[in-house]
N, C-alpha and C positions, 0 to 999 in steps of 0.2 A: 291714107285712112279715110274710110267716110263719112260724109257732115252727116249728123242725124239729130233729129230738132230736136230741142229740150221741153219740153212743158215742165212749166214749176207753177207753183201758188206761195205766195207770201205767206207767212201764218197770219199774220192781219187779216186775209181772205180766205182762210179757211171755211168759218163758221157760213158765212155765202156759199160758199162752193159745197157745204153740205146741205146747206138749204135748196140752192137750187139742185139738188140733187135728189131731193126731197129724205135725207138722209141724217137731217139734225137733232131731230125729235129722239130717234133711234137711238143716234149716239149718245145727247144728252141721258139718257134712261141706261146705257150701259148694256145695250143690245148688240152691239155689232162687233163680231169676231175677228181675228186674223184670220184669213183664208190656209195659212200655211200651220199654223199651229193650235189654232181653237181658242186662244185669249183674248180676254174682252180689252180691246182697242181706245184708248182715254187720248185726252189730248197729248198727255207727255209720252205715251210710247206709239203715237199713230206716226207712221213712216211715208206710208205710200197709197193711194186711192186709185185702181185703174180700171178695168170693162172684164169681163169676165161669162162670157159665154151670154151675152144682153143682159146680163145684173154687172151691179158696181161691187169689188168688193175691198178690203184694205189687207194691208198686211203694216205688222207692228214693226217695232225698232229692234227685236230681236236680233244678233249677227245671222243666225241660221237661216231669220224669215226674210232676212234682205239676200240671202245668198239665195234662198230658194224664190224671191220674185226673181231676183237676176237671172236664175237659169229657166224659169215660166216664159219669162220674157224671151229669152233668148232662143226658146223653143217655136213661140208663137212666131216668132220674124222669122226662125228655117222652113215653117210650112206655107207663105208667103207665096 
């Protein structure tokens, strides 16, 4: 099997990580979507934050919207 780094963020360092993201504001206001299903993204259903064509985007806690970053993801490493 092969090792592949993890990046994680603690929820403690979330509210940082969208700051320096310059992404806080955003989210505080109730601006910022799921990439996979169009629902506005809060603290209790935010899942995932990763790159996206040079924008940052999230995907929620939804099972579907984690299935479909799984396979985004899994798409972006076969064109590699």
């Amino acid at each position: 099997m092969a090792k592949v780094p993890l990046h994680a963020v603690h929820d403690d360092d979330l509210q940082g990580v969208l700051e320096a993201l310059g992404l806080a504001r955003a989210f505080a206001a109730g601006q910022l979507r799921c990439k996979f299903c169009g629902d506005v993204v809060t603290w209790a259903t935010l899942h995932a934050i990763f790159p996206d064509g040079g924008e940052v985007k999230l995907a929620c806690s939804k099972p579907e919207c984690v299935k479909a970053l799984l396979r985004y993801l899994d798409e972006r490493r076969e064109q590699r």
